[in-house]
C-alpha positions as CSV (number, residue, x, y, z in Angstrom):
1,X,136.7,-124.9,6.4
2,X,138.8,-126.5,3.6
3,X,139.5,-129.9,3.1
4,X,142.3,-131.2,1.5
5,X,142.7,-135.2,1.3
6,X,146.1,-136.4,2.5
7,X,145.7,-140.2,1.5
8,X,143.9,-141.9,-1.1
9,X,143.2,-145.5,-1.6
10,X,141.6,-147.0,-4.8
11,X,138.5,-149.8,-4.9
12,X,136.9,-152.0,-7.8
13,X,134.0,-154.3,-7.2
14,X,131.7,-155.9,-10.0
15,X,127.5,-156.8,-8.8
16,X,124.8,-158.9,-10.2
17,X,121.2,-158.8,-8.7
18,X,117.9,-158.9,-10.3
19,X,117.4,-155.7,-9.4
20,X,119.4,-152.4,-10.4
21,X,120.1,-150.6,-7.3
22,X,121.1,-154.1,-5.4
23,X,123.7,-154.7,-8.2
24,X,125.4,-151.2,-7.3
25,X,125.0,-152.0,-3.4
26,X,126.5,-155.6,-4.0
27,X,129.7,-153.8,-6.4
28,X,130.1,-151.2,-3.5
29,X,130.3,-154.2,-0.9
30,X,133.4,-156.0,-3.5
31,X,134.6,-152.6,-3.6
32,X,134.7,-152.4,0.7
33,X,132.8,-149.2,0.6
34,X,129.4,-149.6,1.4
35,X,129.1,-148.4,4.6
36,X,130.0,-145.1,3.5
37,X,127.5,-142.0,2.5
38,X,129.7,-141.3,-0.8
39,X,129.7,-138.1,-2.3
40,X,131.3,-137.3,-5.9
41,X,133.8,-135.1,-6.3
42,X,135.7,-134.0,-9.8
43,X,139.1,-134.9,-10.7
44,X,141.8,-133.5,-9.1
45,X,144.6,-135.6,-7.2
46,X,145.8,-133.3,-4.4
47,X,149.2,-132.1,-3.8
48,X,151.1,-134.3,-1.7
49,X,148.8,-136.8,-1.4
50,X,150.1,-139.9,-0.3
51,X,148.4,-143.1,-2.2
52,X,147.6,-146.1,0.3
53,X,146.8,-149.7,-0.3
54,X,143.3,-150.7,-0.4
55,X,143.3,-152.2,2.5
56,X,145.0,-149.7,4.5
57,X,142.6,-147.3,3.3
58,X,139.4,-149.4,4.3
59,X,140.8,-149.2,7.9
60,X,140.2,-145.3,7.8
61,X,136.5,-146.1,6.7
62,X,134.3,-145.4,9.5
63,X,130.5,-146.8,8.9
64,X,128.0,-143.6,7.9
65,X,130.9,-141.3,7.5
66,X,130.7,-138.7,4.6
67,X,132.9,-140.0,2.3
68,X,134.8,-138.3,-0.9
69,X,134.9,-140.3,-4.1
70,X,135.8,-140.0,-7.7
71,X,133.9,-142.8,-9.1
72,X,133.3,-144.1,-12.6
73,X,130.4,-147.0,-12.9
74,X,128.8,-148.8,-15.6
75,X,125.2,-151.3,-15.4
76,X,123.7,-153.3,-17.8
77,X,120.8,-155.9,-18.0
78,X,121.8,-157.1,-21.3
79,X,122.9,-160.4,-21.3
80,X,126.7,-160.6,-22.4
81,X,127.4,-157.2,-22.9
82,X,130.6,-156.3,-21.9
83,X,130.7,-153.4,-20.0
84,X,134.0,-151.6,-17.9
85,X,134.4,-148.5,-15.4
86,X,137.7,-146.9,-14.8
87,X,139.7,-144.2,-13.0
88,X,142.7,-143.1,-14.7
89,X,145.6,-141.7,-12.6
90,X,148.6,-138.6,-13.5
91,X,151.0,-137.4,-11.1
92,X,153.1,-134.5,-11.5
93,X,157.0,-134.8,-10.9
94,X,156.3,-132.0,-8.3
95,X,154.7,-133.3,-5.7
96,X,153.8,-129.5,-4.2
97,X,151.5,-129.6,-7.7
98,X,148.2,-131.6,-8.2
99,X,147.5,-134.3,-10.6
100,X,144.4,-136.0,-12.7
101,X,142.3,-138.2,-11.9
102,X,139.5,-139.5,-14.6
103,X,136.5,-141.4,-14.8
104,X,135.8,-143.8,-17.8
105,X,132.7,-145.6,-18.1
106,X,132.2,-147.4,-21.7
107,X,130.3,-150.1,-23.4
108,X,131.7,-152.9,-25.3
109,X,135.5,-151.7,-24.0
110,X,137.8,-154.6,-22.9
111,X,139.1,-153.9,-19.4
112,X,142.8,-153.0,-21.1
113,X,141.1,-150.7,-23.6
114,X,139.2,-149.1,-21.3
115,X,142.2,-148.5,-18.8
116,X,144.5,-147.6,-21.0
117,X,141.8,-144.8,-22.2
118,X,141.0,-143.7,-18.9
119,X,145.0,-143.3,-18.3
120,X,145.6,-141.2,-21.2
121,X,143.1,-139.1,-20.7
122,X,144.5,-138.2,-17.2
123,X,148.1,-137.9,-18.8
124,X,146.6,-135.8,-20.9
125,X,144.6,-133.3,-18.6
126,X,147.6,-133.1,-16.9
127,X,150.0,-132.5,-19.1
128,X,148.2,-129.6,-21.2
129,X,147.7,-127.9,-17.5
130,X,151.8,-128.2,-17.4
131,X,152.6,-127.0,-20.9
132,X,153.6,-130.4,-22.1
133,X,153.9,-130.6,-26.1
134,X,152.6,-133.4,-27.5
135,X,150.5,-133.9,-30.8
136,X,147.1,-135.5,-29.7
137,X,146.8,-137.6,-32.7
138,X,149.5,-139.8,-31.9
139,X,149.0,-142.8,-29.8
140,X,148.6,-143.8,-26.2
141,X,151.7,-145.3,-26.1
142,X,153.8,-142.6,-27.8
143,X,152.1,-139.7,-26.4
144,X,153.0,-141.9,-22.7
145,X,156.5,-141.6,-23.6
146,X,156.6,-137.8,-24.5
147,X,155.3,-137.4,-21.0
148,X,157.5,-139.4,-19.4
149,X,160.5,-137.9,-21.0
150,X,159.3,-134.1,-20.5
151,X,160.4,-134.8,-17.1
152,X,156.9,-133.2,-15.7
153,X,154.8,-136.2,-15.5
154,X,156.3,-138.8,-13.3
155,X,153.6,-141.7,-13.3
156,X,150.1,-142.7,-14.6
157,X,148.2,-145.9,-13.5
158,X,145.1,-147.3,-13.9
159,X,142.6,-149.3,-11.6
160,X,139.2,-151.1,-14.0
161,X,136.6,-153.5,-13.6
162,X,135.0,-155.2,-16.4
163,X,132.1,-157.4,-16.9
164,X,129.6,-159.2,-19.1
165,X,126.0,-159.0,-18.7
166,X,124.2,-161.6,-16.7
167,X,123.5,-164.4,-19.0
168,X,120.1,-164.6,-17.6
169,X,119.6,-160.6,-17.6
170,X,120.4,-159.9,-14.2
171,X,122.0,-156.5,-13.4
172,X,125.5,-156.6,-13.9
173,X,127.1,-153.0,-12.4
174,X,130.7,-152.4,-12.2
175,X,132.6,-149.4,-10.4
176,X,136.1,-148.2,-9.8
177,X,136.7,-145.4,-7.1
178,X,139.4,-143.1,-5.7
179,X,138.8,-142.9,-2.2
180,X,140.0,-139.7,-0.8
181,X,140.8,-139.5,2.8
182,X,141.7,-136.7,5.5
């Protein structure tokens, strides 16, 4: 049996606890998805799939339910360090074609670098698997344009969480998630 997600919905949360695990749980509860038995998948953005709002998409949750996730997460117990997970997004002009999704999980990253890095990537993935040309020394910015303006790439977004570290060494964890739904 194949599954192939028809909605998606994406989720931040940010945790602190002295312990490591309950900083992950507490990030998962910001996030709304908790109650869910997550399991990783890789990066691919389905064909037709229809993106929903967060909330929309935590209405579809059922509590215990196996639940498919491309999830990028970052913890640290040093106090102030700044620390940032991210999914970058690309979707294809042709909807019958899939798109990118990418996970980016740095240190020392502000939440706009680490976005912006995350969403390039995805661009990027996506537009060498459509033939795009582009030079990949150029930047971000420019390499967003040629994209754009190739006519195959019709949108990239990203969703980030950052953080500093606890100030008194708590666990700080942050996540960002694609939730994919049936």
């Amino acid at each position: 049996m194949l599954f192939v997600p028809t909605k998606i919905f994406f989720t931040k949360g940010v945790g602190r606890h002295k312990d490591y695990l309950a900083s992950f749980e507490l990030a998962l509860r910001m996030a709304g998805i908790e109650r869910c038995n997550l399991v990783t998948v890789s990066s691919i953005y389905p064909p037709g799939c229809k993106r929903i709002s967060r909330e929309e998409g935590l209405k579809h949750l059922k509590s215990g339910a196996i639940t498919f996730a491309v999830m990028a997460r970052t913890a640290t117990n040093e106090a102030n360090r700044l620390i940032a997970a991210s999914i970058g997004v690309a979707l294809p002009a042709d909807k019958s074609l899939y798109g990118y999704l990418s996970e980016h999980h740095p240190f020392g990253e502000t939440e706009k670098v680490a976005g912006e890095y995350a969403e390039d990537l995805a661009a990027t993935m996506l537009a060498t698997t459509l033939g795009v040309d582009f030079d990949p020394d150029v930047d971000w910015s420019e390499r967003e344009n040629i994209y754009k303006v190739s006519g195959k790439i019709v949108r990239s977004f990203n969703v980030t969480q950052s953080a500093e570290g606890h100030k008194n060494g708590l666990w700080t964890t942050v996540l960002a998630s694609a939730i994919l739904l049936p």
